[in-house]
C-alpha positions as CSV (number, residue, x, y, z in Angstrom):
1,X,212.2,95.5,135.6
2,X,212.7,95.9,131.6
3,X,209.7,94.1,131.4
4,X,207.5,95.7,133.5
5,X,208.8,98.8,132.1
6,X,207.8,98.1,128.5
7,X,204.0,96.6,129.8
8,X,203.9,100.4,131.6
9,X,204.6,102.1,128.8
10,X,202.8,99.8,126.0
11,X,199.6,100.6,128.4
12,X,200.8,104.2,128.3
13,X,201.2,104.4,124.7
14,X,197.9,102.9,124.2
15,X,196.3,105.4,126.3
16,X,198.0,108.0,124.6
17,X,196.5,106.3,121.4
18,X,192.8,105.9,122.8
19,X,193.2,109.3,124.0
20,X,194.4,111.4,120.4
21,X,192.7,109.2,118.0
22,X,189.3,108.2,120.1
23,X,187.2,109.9,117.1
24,X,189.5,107.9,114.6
25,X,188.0,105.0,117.0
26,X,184.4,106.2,117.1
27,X,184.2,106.9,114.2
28,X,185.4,103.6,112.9
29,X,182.8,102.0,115.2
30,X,180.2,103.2,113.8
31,X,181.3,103.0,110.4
32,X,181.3,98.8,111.0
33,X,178.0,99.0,113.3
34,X,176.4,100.9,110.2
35,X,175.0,97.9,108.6
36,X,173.1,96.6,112.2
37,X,171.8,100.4,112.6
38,X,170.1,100.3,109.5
39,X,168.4,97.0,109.5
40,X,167.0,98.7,113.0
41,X,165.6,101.1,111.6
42,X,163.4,99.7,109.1
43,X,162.2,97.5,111.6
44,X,161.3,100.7,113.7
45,X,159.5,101.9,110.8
46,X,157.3,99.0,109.9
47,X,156.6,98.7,114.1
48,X,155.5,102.4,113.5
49,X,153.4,102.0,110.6
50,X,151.7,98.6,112.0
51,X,151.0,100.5,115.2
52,X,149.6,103.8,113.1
53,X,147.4,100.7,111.6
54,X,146.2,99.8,114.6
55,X,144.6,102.9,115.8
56,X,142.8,103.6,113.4
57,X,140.8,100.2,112.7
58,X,140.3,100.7,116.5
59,X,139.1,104.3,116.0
60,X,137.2,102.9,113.3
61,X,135.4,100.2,115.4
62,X,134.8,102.6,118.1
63,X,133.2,105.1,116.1
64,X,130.7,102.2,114.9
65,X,130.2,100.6,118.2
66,X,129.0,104.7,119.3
67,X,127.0,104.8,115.7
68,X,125.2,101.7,116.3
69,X,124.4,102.6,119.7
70,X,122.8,106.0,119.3
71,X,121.1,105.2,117.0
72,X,123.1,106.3,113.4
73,X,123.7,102.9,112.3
74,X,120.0,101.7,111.9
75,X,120.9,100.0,108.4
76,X,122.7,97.8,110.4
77,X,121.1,97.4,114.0
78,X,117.7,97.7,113.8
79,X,115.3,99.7,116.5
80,X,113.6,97.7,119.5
81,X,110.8,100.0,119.5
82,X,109.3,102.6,117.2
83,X,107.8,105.6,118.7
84,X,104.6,107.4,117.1
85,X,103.7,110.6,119.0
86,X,100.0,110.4,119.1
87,X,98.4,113.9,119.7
88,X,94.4,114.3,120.7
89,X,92.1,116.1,122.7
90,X,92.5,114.1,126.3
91,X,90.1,116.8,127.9
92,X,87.8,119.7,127.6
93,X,84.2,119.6,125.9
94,X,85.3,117.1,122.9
95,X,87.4,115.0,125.0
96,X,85.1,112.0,124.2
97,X,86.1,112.0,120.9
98,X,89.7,112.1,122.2
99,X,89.2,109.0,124.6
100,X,87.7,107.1,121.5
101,X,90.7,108.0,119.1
102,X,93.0,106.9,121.8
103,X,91.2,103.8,122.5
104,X,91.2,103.1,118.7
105,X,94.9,103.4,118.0
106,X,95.4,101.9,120.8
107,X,94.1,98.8,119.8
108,X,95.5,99.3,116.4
109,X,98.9,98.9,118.1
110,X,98.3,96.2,120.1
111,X,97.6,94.2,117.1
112,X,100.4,94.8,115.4
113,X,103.1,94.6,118.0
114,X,101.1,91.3,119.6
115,X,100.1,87.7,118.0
116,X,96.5,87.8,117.3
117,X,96.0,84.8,115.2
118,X,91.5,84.7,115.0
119,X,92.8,88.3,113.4
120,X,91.5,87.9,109.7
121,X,94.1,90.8,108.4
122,X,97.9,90.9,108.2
123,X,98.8,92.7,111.1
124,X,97.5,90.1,113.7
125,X,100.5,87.6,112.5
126,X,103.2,90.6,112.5
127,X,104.1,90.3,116.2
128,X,105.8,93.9,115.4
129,X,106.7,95.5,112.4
130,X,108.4,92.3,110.1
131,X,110.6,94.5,108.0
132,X,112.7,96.5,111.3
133,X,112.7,92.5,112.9
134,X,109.7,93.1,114.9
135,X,110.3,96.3,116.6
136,X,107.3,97.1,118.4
137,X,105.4,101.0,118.0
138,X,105.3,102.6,121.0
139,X,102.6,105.7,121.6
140,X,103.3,108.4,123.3
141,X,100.1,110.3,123.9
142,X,99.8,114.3,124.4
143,X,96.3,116.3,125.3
144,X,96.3,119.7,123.2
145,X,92.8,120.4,125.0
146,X,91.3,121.9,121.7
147,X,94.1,124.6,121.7
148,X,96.4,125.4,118.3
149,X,99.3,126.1,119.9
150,X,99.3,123.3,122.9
151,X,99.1,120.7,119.7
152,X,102.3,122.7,118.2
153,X,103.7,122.7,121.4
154,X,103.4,118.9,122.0
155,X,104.5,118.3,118.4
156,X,107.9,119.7,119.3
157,X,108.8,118.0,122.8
158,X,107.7,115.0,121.2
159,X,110.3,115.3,117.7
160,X,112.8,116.8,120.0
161,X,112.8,115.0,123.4
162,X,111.2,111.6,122.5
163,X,113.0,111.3,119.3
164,X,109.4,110.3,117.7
165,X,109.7,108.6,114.1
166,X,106.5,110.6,113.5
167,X,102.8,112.0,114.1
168,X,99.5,110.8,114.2
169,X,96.3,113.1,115.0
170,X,95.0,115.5,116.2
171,X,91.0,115.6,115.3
172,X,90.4,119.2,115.1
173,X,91.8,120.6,111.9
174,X,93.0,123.8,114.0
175,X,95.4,121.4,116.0
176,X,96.4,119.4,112.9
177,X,97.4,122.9,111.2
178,X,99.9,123.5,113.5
179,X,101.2,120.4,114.1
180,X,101.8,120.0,110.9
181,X,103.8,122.9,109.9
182,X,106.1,121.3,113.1
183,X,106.2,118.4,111.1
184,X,107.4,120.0,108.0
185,X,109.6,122.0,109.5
186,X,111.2,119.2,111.8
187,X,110.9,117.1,108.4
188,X,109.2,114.2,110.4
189,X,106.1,112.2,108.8
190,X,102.2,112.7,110.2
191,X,99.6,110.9,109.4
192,X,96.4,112.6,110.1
193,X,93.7,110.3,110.5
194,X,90.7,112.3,110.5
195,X,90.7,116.4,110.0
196,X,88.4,116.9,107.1
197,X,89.3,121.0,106.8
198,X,90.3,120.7,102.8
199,X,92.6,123.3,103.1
200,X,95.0,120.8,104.9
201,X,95.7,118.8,101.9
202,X,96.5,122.4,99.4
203,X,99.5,124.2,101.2
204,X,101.8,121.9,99.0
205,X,103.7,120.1,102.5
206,X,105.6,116.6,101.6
207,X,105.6,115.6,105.3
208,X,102.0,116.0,105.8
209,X,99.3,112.6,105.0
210,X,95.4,112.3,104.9
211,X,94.2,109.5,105.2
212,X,90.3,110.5,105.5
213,X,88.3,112.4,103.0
214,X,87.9,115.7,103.8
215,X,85.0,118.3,103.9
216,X,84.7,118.9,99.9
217,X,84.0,115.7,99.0
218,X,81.0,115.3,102.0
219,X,79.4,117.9,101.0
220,X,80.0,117.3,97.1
221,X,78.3,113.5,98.2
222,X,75.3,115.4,99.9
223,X,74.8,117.4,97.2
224,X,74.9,114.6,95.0
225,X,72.1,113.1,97.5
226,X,70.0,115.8,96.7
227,X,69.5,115.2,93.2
228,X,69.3,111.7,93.2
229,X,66.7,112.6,95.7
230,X,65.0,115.4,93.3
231,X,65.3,112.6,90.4
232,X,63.2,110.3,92.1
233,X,66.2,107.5,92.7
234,X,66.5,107.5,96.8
235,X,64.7,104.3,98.0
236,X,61.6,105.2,99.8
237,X,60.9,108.5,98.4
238,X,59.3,109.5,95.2
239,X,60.8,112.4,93.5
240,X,61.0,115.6,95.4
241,X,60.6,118.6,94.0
242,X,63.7,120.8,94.1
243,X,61.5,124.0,95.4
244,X,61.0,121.4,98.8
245,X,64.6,121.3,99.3
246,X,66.5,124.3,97.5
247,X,66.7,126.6,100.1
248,X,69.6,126.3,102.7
249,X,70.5,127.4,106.0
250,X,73.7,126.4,107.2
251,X,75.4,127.0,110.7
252,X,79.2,126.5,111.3
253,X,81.6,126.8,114.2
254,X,84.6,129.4,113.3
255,X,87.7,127.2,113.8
256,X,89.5,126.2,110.8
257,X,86.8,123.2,110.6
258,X,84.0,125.1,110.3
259,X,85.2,127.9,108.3
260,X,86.5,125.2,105.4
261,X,83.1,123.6,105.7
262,X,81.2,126.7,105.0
263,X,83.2,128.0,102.0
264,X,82.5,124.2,100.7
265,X,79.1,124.9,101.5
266,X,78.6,128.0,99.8
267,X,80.7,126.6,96.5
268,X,78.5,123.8,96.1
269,X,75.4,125.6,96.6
270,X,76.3,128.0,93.9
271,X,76.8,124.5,91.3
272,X,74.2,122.7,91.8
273,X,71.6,125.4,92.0
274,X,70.6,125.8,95.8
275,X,70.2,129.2,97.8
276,X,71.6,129.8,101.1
277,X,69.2,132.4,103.3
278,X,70.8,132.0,106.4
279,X,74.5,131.8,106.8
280,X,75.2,131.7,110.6
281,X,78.9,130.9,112.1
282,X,79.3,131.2,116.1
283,X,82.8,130.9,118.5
284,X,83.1,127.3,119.3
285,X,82.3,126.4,122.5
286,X,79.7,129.2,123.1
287,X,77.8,129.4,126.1
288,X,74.4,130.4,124.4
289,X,73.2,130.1,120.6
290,X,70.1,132.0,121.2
291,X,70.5,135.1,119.0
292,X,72.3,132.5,116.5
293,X,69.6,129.9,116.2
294,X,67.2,132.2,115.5
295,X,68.9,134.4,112.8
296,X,69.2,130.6,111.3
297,X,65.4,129.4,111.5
298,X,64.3,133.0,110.7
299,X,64.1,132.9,106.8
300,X,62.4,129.4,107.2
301,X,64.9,127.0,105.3
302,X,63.9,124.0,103.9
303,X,67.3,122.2,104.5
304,X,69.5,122.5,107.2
305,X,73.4,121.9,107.2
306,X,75.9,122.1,110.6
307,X,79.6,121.9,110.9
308,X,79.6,121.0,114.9
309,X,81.4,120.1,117.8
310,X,80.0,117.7,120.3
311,X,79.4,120.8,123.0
312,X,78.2,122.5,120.2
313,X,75.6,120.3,118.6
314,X,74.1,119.7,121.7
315,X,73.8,123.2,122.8
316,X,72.0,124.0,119.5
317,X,70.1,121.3,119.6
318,X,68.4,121.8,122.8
319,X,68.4,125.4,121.3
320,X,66.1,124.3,118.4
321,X,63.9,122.0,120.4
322,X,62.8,125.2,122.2
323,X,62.1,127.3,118.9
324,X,60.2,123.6,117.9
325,X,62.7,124.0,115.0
326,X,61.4,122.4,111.5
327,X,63.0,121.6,108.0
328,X,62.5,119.1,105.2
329,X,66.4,118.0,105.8
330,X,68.6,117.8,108.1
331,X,72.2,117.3,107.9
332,X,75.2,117.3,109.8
333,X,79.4,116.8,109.4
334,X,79.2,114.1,111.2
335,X,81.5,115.2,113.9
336,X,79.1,116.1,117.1
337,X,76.3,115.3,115.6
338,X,77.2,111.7,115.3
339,X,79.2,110.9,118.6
340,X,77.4,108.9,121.2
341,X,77.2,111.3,123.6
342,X,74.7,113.2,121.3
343,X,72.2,109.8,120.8
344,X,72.4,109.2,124.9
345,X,71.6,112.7,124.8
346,X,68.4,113.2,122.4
347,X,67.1,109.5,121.9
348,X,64.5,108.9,120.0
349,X,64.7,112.9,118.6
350,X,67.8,112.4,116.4
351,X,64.7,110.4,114.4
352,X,65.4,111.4,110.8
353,X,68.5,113.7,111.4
354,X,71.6,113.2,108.3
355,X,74.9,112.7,108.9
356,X,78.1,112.3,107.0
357,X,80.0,109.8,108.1
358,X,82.9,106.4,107.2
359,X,81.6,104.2,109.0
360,X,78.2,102.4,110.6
361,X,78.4,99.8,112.1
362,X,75.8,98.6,109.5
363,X,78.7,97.7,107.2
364,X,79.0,94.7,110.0
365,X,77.0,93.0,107.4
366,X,79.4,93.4,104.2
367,X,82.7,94.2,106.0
368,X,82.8,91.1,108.4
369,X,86.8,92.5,109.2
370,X,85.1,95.3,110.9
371,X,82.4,93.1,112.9
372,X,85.4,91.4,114.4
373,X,88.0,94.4,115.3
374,X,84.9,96.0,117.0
375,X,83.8,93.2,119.4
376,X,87.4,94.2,120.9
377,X,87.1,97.8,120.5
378,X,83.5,97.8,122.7
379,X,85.0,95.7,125.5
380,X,87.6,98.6,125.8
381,X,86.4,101.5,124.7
382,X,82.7,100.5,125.7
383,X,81.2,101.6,122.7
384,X,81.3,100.7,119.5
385,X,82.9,102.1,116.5
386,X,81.7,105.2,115.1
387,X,83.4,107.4,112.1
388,X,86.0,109.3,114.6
389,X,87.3,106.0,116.1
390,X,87.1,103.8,112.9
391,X,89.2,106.6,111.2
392,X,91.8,106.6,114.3
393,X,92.3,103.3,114.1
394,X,92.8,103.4,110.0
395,X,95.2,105.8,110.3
396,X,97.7,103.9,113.1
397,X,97.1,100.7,110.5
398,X,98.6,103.7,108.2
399,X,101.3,103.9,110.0
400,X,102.0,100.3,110.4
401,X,101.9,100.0,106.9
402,X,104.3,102.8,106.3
403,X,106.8,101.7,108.3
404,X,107.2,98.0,107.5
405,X,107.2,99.4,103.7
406,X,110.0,101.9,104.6
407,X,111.9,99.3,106.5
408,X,113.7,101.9,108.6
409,X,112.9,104.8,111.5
410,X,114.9,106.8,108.6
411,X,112.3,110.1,108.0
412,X,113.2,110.5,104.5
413,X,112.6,106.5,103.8
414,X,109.4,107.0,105.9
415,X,107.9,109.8,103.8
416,X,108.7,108.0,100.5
417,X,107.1,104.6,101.6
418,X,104.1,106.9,102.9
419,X,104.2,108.2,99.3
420,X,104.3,105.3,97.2
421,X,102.4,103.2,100.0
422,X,99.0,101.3,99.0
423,X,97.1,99.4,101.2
424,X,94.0,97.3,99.9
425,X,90.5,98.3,101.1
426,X,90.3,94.0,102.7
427,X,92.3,95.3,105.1
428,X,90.8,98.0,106.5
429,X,87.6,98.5,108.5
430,X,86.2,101.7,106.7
431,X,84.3,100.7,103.4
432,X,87.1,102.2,101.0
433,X,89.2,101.1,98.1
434,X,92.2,101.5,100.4
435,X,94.6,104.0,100.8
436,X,97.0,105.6,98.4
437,X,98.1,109.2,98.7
438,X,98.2,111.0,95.7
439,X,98.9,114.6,94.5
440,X,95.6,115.7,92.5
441,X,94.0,118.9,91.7
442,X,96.3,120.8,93.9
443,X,96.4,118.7,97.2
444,X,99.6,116.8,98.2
445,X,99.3,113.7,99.9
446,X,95.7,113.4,100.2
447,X,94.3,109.8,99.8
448,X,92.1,109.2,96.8
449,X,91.1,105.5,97.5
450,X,88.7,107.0,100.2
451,X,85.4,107.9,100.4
452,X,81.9,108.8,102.1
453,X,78.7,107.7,103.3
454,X,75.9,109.5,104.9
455,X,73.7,107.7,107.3
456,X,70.6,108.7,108.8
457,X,69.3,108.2,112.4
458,X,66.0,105.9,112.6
459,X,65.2,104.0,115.8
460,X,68.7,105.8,116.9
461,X,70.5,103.6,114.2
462,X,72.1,105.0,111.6
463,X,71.5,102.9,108.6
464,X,72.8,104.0,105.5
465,X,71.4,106.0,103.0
466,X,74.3,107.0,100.4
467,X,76.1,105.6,98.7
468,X,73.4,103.6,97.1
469,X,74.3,100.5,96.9
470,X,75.1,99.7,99.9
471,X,72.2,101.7,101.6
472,X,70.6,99.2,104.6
473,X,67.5,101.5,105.0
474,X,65.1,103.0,102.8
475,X,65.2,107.5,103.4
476,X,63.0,109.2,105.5
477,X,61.4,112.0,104.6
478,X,61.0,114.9,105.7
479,X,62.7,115.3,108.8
480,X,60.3,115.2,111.7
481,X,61.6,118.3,113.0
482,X,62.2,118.8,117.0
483,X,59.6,119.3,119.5
């Protein structure tokens, strides 16, 4: 009983203990557990800071993997396609030319993105563009119908919905106005293969290239032609008196084409010592030149000059056959006059009619690059080349050119491989030095390393009169006039 008594109340006293000094107890607890606590501790740190790690290198590679994806990380993946927005006339009265610049790039494309070995220039061994691993360009084709603000229109769904890496067109110099200021403001490259109005080349844009010459120096070059002509020094002509030829009417449509082409006219006139008596301009596309064509004929000119559409040039040409129209010269900016449409037309009276041009297929002879590219071109396009279509498909080879220079769909790389770009006349199909766009006598971006000829129609060929040297016919003179 004594012992059970003392177990009771040693267990009683030990509660009592426990029960008075359990903070003594706690407290001494932790005090020995301390050392274990903070060991954990650091561990939980480094756990947290390995884990903070973590996340962000997997942030990091997300972010990239959505970069390379959408298209930000192009130094690094490059494109599978390149898109050009390609912008022409597809319809209405000069939707011809339209078809022909289509067909032209066209082919231009398919060379580059395709193996064409018999090709006897770069691009048919590309197989794509080499320097973005063979992307291929992909055209995306819009009609502006002749109309400003369709072009414009076009220009923007194409930067903004396609996601083009630039521009090429658009034929009429009214379109290519306002597609290009899109293209500035957008800050996307264009390449404009063939608008000739020379105030393209002067409003001082960065974005905007030329590739063709425009309407100052053709009619510089005809003017040129004249005195070589007065001098005694055209094949097939002794010298012709100035008083034969000095005398000038000119006609012009009143786009922005034919209102550059005019003020041209007028300046050159005034230099080299010709007068203009008639000075007619007429709404493009009219439905009758009546009143005009005879307010042009009236003062009897001895040379004739037109800045025509193809509707155009036929209308006042039919117009002129019935007033049995006559002048010493004729000459044309190329344009409707010198479409195929107008020969199919007239025939045999084209006999003698001027035009300025790039490209005959004369040069076949010298320029055995172009004799080749154009057996392709006729099977599709079913002509052959002619100065619109050569110049389209110059100015996709632009492109090509550009981009495997820039090495990127990047605009700001594009734009300064456009600018410091030159490709070697060999390569091209037009009869130029090459192309090189240049900043000179207050155009930006215009290409200096081109150049004219003018042609004349005999037999319904046009051989080539100017530049000399490479003339295939001797000049015929003076126009027969129409009948």
């Amino acid at each position: 009983m004594r012992l059970r008594s003392r177990i009771v109340g040693d267990s009683l006293n030990n509660h009592e203990t426990e029960s008075k000094g359990g903070d003594c107890i706690q407290k001494q607890g932790r005090r020995k557990n301390k050392p274990v606590n903070e060991e954990e501790s650091k561990m939980d740190t480094k756990r947290k800071i390995a884990s903070h790690y973590l996340l962000k290198v997997t942030i990091a590679l997300l972010i990239l993997g959505v970069a390379l994806y959408t298209g930000f990380g192009t130094a690094i993946a490059q494109p599978k396609e390149v898109k050009i927005g390609v912008i022409y006339p597809l319809s209405g009265p000069v939707a011809h030319a339209g078809k022909m610049s289509k067909d032209a790039v066209s082919l231009c494309a398919d060379y580059v993105n395709n193996k064409w070995p018999n090709l006897p220039i770069p691009i048919g061994n590309w197989e794509g563009i080499p320097s973005l691993n063979g992307a291929k360009i992909k055209l995306i084709f819009g009609d502006h119908r002749g109309e400003p603000d369709r072009g414009a229109d076009l220009a923007k769904k194409f930067i903004l919905d396609e996601k083009v890496a630039g521009i090429c067109g658009c034929y009429h110099s009214s379109v290519t106005k306002t597609v290009s200021t899109v293209c500035e403001r957008s800050k996307i490259p264009m390449i404009n293969p063939e608008s000739t109005s020379p105030v393209l080349t002067k409003r001082g844009y960065k974005w905007f290239f030329r590739a063709t010459p425009h309407d100052r120096i053709f009619v510089r070059d005809f003017f040129e032609f004249l005195e070589l002509l007065t001098q005694g020094k055209v094949p097939g002509v002794k010298a012709v008196p100035k008083s034969e030829i000095d005398e000038i009417g000119a006609c012009t449509e009143n786009t922005e084409w034919g209102a550059g082409t005019r003020d041209v006219i007028k300046e050159f006139a005034k230099k080299y010592g010709y007068k203009i008596v008639s000075d007619v301009t007429y709404p493009h596309e009219s439905p009758d030149l009546t009143a005009e064509v005879r307010r042009l004929l009236a003062p009897k000119p001895e040379t004739l000059m037109f800045a025509s559409y193809i509707s155009d040039a036929i209308l006042l040409t039919k117009t002129m056959k019935e007033f049995k129209a006559k002048a010493n010269i004729f000459w044309s900016q190329d344009v409707g006059f010198y479409q195929p449409k107008y020969m199919e037309t007239f025939g045999a009276a084209t006999q003698g009619i001027l035009n300025r041009t790039v490209f005959s297929k004369k040069l076949f002879a010298v320029k055995p690059v172009a004799k080749n590219i154009n057996v392709e071109f006729k099977k599709r396009a079913g002509v052959d080349f002619m100065g619109t279509s050569a110049r389209a498909f110059t100015g996709m080879q632009a492109w090509a050119y550009v981009l495997n220079k820039a090495g990127s769909i990047n605009p700001e790389t594009i734009r300064k491989a456009a600018e410091t770009i030159e490709i070697p006349g060999r390569d091209l199909i037009v009869p130029w030095k090459g192309i090189k766009f240049e900043n000179v006598g207050g155009e930006t971006n215009q290409n200096t390393w081109s150049s004219g000829l003018i042609v004349q129609y005999q037999a319904q060929l046009p051989e080539i009169i100017y530049p000399l040297d490479v003339a295939t016919a001797k000049f015929i003179y003076p126009w027969p006039g129409l009948k």
